[in-house]
C-alpha positions as a Python dict, from the first residue, in 0.01 Angstrom:
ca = {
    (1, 'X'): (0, 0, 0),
    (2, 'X'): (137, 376, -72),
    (3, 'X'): (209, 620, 217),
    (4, 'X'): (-102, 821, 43),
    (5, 'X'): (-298, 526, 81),
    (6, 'X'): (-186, 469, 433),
    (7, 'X'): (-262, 818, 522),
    (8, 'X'): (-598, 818, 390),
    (9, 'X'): (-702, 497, 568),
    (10, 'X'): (-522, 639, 948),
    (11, 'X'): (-818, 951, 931),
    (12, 'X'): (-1050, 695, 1078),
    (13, 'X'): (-1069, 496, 775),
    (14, 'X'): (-1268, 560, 405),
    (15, 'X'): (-1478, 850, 494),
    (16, 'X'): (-1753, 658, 211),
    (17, 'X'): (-1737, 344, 432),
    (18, 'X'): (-1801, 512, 712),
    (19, 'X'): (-2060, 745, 586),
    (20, 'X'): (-2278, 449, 500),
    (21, 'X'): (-2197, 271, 794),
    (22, 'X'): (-2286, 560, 1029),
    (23, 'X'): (-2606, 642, 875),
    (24, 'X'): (-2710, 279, 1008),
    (25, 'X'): (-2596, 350, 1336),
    (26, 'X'): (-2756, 565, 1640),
    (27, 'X'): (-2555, 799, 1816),
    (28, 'X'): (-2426, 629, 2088),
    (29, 'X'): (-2333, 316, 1891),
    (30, 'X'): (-2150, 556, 1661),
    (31, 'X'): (-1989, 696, 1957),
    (32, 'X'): (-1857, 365, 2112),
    (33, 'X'): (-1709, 268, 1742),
    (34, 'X'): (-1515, 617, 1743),
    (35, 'X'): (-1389, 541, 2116),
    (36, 'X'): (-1267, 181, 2036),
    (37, 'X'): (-1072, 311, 1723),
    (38, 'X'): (-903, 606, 1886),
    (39, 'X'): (-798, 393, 2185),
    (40, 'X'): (-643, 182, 1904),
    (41, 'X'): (-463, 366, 1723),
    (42, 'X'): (-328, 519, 2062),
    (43, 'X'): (-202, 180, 2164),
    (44, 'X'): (-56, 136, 1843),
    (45, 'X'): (95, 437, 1818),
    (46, 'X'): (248, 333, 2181),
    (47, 'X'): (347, -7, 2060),
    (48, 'X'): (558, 137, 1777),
    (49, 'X'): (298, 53, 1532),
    (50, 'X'): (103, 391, 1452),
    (51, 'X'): (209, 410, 1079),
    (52, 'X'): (64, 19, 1008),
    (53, 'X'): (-298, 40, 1212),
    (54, 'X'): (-390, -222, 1039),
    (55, 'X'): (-63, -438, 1082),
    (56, 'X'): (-51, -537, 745),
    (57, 'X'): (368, -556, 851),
    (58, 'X'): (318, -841, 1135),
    (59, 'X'): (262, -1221, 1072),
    (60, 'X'): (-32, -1403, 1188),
    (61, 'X'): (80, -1505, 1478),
    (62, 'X'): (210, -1144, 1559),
    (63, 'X'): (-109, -981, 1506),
    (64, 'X'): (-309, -1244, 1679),
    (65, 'X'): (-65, -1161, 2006),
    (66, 'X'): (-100, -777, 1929),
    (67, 'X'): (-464, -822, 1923),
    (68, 'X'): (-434, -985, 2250),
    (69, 'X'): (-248, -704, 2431),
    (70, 'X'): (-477, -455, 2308),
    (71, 'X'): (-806, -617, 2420),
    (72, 'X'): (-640, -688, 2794),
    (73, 'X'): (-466, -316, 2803),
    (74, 'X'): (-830, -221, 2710),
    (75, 'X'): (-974, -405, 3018),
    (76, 'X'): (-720, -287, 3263),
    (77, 'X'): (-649, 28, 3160),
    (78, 'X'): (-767, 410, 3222),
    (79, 'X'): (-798, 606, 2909),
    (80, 'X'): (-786, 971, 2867),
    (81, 'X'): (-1124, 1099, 2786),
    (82, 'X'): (-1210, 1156, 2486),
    (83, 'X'): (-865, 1075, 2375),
    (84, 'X'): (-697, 739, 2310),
    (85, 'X'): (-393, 726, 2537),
    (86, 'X'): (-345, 543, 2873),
    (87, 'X'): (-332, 777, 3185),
    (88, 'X'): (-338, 455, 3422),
    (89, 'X'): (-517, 151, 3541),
    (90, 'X'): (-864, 125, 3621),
    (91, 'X'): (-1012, 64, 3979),
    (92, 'X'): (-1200, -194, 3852),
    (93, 'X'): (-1140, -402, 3493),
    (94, 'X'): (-1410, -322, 3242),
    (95, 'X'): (-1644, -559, 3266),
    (96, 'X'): (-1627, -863, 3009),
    (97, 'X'): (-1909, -804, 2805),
    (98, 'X'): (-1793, -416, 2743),
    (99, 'X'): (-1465, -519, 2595),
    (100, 'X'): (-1633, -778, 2388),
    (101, 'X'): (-1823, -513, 2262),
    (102, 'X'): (-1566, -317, 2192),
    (103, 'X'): (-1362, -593, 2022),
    (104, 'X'): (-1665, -601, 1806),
    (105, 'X'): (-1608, -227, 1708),
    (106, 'X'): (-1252, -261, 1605),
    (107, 'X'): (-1344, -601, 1396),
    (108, 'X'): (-1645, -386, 1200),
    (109, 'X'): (-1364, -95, 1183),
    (110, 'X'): (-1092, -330, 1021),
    (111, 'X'): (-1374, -425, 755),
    (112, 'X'): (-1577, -115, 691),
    (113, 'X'): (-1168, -86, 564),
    (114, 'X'): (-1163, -393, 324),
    (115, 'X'): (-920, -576, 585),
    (116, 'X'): (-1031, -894, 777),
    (117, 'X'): (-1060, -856, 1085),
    (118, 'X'): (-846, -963, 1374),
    (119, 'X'): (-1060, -1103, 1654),
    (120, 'X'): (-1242, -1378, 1401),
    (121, 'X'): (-1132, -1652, 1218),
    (122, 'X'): (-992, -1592, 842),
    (123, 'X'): (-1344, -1544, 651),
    (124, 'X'): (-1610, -1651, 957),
    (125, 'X'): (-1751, -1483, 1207),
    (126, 'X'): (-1615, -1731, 1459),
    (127, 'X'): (-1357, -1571, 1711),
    (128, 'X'): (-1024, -1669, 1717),
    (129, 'X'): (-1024, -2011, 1954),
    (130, 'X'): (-777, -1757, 2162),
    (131, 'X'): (-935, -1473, 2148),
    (132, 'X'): (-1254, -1638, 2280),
    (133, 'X'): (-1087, -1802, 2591),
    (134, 'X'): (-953, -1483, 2624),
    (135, 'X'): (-1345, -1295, 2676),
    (136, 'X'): (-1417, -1649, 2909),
    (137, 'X'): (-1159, -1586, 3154),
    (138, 'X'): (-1263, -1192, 3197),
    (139, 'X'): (-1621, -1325, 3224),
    (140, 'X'): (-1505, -1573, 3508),
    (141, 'X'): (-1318, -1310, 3672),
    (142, 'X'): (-1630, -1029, 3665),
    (143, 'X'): (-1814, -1020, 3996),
    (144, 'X'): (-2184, -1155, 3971),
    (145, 'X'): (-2420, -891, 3802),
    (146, 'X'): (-2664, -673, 4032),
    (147, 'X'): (-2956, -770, 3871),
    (148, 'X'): (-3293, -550, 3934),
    (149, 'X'): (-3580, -732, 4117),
    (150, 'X'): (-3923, -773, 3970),
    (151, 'X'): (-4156, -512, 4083),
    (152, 'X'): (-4498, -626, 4196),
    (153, 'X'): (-4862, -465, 4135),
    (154, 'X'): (-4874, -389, 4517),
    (155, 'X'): (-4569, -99, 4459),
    (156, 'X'): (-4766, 27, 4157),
    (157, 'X'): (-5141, 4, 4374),
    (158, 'X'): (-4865, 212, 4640),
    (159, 'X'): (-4765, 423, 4404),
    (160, 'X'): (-5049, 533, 4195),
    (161, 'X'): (-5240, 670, 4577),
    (162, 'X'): (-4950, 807, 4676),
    (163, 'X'): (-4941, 1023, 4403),
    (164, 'X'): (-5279, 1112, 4447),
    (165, 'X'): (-5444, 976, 4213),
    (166, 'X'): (-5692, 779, 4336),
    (167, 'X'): (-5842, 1058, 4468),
    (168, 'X'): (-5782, 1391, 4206),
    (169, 'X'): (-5834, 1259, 3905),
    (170, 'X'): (-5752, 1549, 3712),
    (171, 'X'): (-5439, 1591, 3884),
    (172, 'X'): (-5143, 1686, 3718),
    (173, 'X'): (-4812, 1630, 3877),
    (174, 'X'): (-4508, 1430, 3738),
    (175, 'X'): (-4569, 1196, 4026),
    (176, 'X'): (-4866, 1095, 3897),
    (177, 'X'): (-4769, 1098, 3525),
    (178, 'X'): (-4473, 854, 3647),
    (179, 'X'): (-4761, 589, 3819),
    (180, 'X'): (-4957, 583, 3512),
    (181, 'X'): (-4647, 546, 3240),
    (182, 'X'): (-4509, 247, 3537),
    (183, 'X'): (-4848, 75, 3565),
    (184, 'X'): (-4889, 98, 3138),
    (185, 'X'): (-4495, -23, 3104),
    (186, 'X'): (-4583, -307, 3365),
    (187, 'X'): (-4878, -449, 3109),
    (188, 'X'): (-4684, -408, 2776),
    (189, 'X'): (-4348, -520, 2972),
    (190, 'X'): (-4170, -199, 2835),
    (191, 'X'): (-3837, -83, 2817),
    (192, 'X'): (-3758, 243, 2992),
    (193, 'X'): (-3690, 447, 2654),
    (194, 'X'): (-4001, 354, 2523),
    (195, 'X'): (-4242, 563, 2789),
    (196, 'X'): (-4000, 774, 2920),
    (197, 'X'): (-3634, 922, 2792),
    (198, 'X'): (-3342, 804, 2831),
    (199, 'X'): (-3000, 989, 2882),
    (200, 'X'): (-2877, 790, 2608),
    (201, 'X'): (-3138, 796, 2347),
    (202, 'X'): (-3097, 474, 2146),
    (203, 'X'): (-3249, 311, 1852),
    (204, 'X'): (-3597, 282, 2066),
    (205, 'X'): (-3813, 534, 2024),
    (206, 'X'): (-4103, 659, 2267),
    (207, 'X'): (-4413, 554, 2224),
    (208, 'X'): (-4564, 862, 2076),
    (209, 'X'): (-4989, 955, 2058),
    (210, 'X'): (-5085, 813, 1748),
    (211, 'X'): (-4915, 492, 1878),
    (212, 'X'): (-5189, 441, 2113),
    (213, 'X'): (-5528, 313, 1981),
    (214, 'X'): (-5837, 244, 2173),
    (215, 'X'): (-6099, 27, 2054),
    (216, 'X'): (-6454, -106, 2178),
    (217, 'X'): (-6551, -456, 2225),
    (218, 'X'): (-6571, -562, 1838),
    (219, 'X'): (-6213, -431, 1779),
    (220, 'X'): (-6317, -44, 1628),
    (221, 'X'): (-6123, 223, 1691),
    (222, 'X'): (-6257, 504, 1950),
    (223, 'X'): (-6077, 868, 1860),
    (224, 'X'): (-5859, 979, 2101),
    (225, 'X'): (-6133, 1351, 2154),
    (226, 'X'): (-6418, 1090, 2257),
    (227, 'X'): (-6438, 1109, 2627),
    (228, 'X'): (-6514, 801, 2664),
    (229, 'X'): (-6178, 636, 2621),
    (230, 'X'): (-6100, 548, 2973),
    (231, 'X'): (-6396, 280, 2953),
    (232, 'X'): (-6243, 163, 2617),
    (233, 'X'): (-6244, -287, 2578),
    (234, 'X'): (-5865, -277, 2453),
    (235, 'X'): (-5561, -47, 2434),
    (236, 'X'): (-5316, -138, 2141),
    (237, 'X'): (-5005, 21, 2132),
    (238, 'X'): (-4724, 102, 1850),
    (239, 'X'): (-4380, 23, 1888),
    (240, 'X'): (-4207, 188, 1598),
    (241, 'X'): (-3865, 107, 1623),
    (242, 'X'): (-3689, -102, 1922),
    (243, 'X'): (-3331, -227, 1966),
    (244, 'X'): (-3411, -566, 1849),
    (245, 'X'): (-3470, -402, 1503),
    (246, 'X'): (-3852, -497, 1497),
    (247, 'X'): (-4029, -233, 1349),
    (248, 'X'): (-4403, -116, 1443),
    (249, 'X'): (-4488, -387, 1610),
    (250, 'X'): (-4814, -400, 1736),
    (251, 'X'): (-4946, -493, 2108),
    (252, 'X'): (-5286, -475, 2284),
    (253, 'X'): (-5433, -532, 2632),
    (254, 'X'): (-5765, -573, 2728),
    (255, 'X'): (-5953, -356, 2986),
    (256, 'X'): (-5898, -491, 3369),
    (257, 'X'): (-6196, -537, 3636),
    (258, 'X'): (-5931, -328, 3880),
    (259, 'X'): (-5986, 73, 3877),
    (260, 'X'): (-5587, 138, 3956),
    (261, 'X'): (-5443, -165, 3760),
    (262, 'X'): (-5579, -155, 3439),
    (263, 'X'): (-5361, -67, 3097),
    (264, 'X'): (-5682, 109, 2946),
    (265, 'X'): (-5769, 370, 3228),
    (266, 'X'): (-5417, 450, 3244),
    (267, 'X'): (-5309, 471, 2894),
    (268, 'X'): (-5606, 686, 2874),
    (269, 'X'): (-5487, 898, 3170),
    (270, 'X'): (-5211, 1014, 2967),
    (271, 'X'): (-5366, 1125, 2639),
    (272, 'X'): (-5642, 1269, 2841),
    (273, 'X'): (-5405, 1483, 3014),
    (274, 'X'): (-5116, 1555, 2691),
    (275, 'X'): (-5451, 1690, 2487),
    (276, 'X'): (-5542, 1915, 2796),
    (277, 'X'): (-5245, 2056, 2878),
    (278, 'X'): (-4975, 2030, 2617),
    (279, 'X'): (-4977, 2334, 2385),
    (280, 'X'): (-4909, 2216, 1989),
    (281, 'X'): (-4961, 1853, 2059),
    (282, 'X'): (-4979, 1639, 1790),
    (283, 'X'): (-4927, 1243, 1711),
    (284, 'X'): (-4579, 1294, 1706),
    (285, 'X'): (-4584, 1384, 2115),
    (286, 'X'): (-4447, 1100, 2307),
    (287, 'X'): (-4680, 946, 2600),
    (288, 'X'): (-4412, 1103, 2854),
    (289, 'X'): (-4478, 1467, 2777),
    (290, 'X'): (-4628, 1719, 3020),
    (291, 'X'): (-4643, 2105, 3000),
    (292, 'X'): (-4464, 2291, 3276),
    (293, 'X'): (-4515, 2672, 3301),
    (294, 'X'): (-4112, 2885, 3378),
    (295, 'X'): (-4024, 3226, 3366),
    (296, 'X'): (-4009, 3195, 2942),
    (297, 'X'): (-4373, 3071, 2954),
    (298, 'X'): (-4515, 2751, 2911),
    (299, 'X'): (-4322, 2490, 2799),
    (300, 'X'): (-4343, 2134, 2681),
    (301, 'X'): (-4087, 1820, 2877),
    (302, 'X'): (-4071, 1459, 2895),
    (303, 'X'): (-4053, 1290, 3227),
    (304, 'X'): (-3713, 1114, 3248),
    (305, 'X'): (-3650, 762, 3293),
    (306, 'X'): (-3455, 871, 3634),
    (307, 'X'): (-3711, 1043, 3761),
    (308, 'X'): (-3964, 731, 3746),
    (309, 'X'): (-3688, 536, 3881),
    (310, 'X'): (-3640, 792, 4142),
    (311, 'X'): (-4051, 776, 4197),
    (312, 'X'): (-4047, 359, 4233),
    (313, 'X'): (-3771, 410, 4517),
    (314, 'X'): (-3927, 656, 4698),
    (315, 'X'): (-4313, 459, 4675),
    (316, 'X'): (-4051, 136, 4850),
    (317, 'X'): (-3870, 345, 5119),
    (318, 'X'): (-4152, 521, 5247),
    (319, 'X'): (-4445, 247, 5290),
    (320, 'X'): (-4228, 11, 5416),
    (321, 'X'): (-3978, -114, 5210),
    (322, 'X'): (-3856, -485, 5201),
    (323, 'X'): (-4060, -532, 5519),
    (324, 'X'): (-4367, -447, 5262),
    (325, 'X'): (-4296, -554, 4927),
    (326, 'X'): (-4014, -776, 4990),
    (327, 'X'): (-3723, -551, 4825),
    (328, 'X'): (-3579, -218, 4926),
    (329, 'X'): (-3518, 45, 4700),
    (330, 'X'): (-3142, -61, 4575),
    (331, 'X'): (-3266, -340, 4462),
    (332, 'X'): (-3566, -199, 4155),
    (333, 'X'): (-3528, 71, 3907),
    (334, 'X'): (-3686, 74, 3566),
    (335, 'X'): (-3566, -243, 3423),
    (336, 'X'): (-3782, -409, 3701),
    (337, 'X'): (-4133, -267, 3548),
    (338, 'X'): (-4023, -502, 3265),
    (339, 'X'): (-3903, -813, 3449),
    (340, 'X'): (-4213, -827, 3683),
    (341, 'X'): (-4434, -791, 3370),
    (342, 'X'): (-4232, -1083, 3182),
}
């Protein structure tokens, strides 16, 4: 290969490669490519190898071992932010299934490049026999994950009066929008980026209004302005786009006998209360958004995903906690609205 060639591929690699390739991608994966590839080239450049990124110059064998290094050095060590050289050693080793991931990254970067990639067998997308006792030994050596417990219907009954809703039904604080997007995620078994948002936003979206469809008892659709919709037979929501790459998939729930625990009433809740109060909405508004009125004037928000976490915890601490419900607060967040559904 020329130095011009050389140079061309070091700038992060074919800038058409990676255009397609990053139009595919959401932000944050995007992100976590860019990271792994800096950090390379920053270990190659410490390893004497910053010209050949790609170690075209190294046997098999050689780049198999280099390959190696990198992926431990990448587990152990503390890397400059935003940068990619080595200020130190981490605290604690990044965590097995992070550096796989990142492995992953620098495999995809090697072929977006039109080399083959150095963590897989020649031409398969097996690892390297190596490489994968390599990933086995880090998972052996990872401390057991803290997994979130299940939450029960008795913490969303808590939390739905505590927020007042059982007795103001027209209420409107982000207490009570969190109970009715936690008792609807608990029916559909959602994921906390699709009925709240998420720091990170990710390839989920939100459920948004004309996601959510009510319908009578022979299956026909009741308009969102009919204000009847709380005693709708069935709730069917949209999900558009999830990480699992399933695309508007389709789910629906029929009405409960139970006034707090039903997917229905509370679904309703929420339109009833975006199309009363949210200035401009539209189909487009995701289930999470409430109006909020500052200084500027009235503005539009979405309730965070760490606020309904924050709203679960507080429902556990204060009626009782694992005495109660059989958990205390470290031990749900929002991944448990999903896991007590499932």
């Amino acid at each position: 290969r020329s130095t011009t060639q050389r140079d061309f591929l070091l700038g992060f690699g074919c800038a058409a490669n990676r255009s397609l390739v990053f139009d595919s991608r959401v932000e944050s994966s995007n992100e976590s490519y860019d990271r792994t590839w800096r950090r390379w080239l920053g270990f190659c450049k410490e390893a004497g190898k910053g010209s050949d990124p790609f170690l075209t110059q190294l046997s098999p064998v050689g780049r198999e071992l280099f390959v190696k290094s990198f992926i431990t050095c990448l587990r152990t060590a503390q890397w400059k932010r935003g940068g990619g050289s080595i200020e130190g050693t981490r605290e604690k080793p990044m965590v097995a299934s992070t550096v796989r991931e990142a492995a992953g990254h620098l495999a995809k970067a090697f072929r977006d490049n039109l080399q083959p990639s150095p963590v897989h067998l020649p031409g398969s997308a097996q690892l390297r026999p190596a490489t994968h006792a390599l990933f086995n030994a880090f998972a052996n050596a990872d401390p057991a994950p803290k997994r979130q417990r299940a939450i029960t219907p008795k913490l969303l009954r808590a939390m739905y009066t505590l927020a007042g809703l059982a007795f103001e039904a027209t209420h409107d604080s982000t207490a009570s929008i969190a109970a009715d997007l936690a008792i609807l995620g608990f029916f559909f078994a959602m994921r906390s980026c699709e009925n709240t948002t998420t720091p990170q936003p990710g390839l989920t979206k939100t459920v948004d209004m004309l996601g959510v469809v009510f319908l009578d008892k022979d299956h026909r659709e009741i308009p969102q302005d009919h204000p009847g919709i709380s005693h709708a037979a069935y709730v069917t929501l949209l999900f558009a786009d999830q990480k699992n790459r399933d695309k508007n998939a389709r789910r629906t729930q029929k009405r409960t006998g139970d006034s707090v625990l039903c997917p229905v009433r509370r679904a309703a809740s929420l339109i009833e209360r975006i199309r009363r109060l949210v200035p401009g909405c539209s189909g487009s508004t995701p289930i999470n958004a409430y109006s909020r009125r500052t200084s500027q004037g009235l503005v539009t928000l979405q309730l965070a995903s760490g606020f309904l976490r924050s709203q679960l915890r507080h429902t556990c601490t204060i009626l009782g906690g694992k005495k109660v419900f059989g958990f205390d607060k470290r031990d749900i967040g929002t991944k448990s609205i999903r896991s007590g559904a499932a």
